[in-house]
C-alpha positions, 0 to 999 in steps of 0.5 A: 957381363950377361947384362952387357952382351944383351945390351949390345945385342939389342943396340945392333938390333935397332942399328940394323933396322933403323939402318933397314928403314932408312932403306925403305925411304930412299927414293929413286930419282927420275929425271924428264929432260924437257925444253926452254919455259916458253914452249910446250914441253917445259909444263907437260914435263912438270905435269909428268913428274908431279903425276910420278911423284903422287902415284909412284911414291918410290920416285922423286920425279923432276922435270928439267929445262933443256933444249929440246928434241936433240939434245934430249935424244943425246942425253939418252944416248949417253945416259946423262938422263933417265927420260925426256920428251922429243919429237918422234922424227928427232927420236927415229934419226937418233936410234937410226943414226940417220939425218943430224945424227949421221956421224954419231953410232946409232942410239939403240938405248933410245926407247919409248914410254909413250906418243903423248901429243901432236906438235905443229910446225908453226911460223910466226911473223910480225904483220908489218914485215910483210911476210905472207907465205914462206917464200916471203921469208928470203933476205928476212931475219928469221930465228930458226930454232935453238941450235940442233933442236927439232924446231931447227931441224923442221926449219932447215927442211921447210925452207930446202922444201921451197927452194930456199937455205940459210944463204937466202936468210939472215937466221939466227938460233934461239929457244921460243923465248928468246925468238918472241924477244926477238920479234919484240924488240924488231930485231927479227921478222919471223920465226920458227916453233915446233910445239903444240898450240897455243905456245906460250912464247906465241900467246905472250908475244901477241899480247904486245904486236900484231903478228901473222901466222904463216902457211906451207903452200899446200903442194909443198906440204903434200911433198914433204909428207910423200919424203918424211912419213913422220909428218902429218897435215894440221890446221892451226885453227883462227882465234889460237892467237890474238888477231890471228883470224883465219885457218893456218896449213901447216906440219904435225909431228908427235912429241914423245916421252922417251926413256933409256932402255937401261931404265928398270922395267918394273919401274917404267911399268909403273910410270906408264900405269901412272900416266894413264890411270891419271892422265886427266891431271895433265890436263890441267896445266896445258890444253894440248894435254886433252890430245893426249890419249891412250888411244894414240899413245902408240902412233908415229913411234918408229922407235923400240917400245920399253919392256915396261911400257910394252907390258902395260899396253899388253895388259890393257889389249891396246889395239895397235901393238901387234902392228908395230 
């Protein structure tokens, strides 16, 4: 009988700690909500996740395909994701409640892990359309950005900027993919992308037709930065793309990674020591990645900075915290 309890004494021994180091090997899931496999943030999302995977080892990290800035905001609003990247602009209406997010409550769930690059408004168009200035674009087929993305957004204030809406246009809404599609198949003359250069869709879609870069007359943009102070002036330099040879005047915004405030503040403390104790890893996967400093990891935030990030810039002194 002695022999019986000792045996069932010691089987609830290693039931409680096998059951104890399964516990230790759960994982928590992190999800990056980022945009469509032809832009920018659809790679710097899987770079982001493979450096939380390999340096947080408590994480399975996994970057999403989405439809970018708005729709990503709305997923941290309703706690669908744990982060996302998004133009800073789209993230400032969220929290605020302001622009397209005008009939929704204001996201103040909505935080900040980090700016992480600048990204450029830029206007590609088929060379035999004619289209040399956005003015050009009047009574064109012109694909303004997936529906209720950033890129559609920046569409919509570009062309009031220069007199123009959608009544002077024959638009159409698709992600980078699809509108460089689009322009292949001559089913449109120009089209609207919101990302960091070179673009991938841009790159592919020289490859096959000669395509020109439009600029933003120089008042006009003076105008837009004096209204939207979350844009910047920015030159798209020549030979970013195949035939494209000369300097392009255009809009920066900044694309952020941005988190759930909700989300534990330990574990976004980590992921921002892991970002950029080995940001030269996300170098590798796109050349706007070299923009990526800790540096300007605070700039054109407009938004709430997560406690867990906060604690990271406070313990490396960053200089532009007290200003925020």
């Amino acid at each position: 009988m002695k022999k019986n309890t000792f045996l069932s004494f010691i089987t609830i021994i290693i039931l409680f700690l096998s059951f104890a180091g399964c516990g230790k090997n759960e994982k928590t899931f992190f999800s990056i909500a980022t945009g469509s496999t032809g832009g920018t943030y659809y790679p710097v999302g899987g770079a982001l996740a493979q450096i939380l995977n390999q340096h947080v080892p408590e994480t399975s990290a996994a970057a999403q395909t989405g439809n970018a800035s708005v729709a990503n905001c709305n997923l941290i609003r309703t706690h669908e994701i744990e982060s996302a990247l998004a133009q800073n602009n789209v993230a400032y209406w969220a929290y605020t409640g302001t622009e397209i997010f005008s009939d929704e409550a204001p996201a103040k769930n909505v935080n900040a892990i980090a700016s992480l690059y600048p990204e450029t408004i830029q206007i590609v168009a088929k060379k035999s359309s004619g289209i040399k200035s956005v003015y050009d674009l009047k009574d064109k087929r012109v694909v303004v950005g997936a529906p209720g993305s950033g890129t559609e957004i920046d569409a919509r204030k570009i062309l009031a900027a220069h007199g123009l809406t959608y009544d002077d246009i024959k638009e159409d809404f698709l992600d980078f993919s699809g509108a460089s599609q689009r322009l292949k198949d001559n089913q449109a003359d120009a089209a609207f992308q919101t990302a960091g250069f070179p673009t991938s869709s841009i790159i592919d879609l020289s490859a096959t037709a000669d395509i020109v870069l439009v600029p933003i007359d120089e008042n006009v943009m003076q105008e837009l930065i004096d209204e939207n102070k979350y844009y910047t002036k920015a030159i798209v330099p020549a030979g970013t793309y195949a035939g494209v040879d000369q300097d392009t005047p255009t809009l920066n915004l900044m694309a952020m990674w941005i988190v759930d405030a909700d989300q534990p503040s330990q574990l976004i403390y980590k992921f921002t020591e892991a970002l950029w104790e080995h940001r030269d890893q996300l170098e590798k996967v796109h050349d706007k990645c070299k923009e990526i400093t800790l540096e300007t990891a605070l700039d054109g935030l407009g938004i709430p900075i997560h406690p867990g990030a906060e604690k990271y810039y406070k313990e490396v002194s960053h200089p532009k915290l007290g200003s925020l």
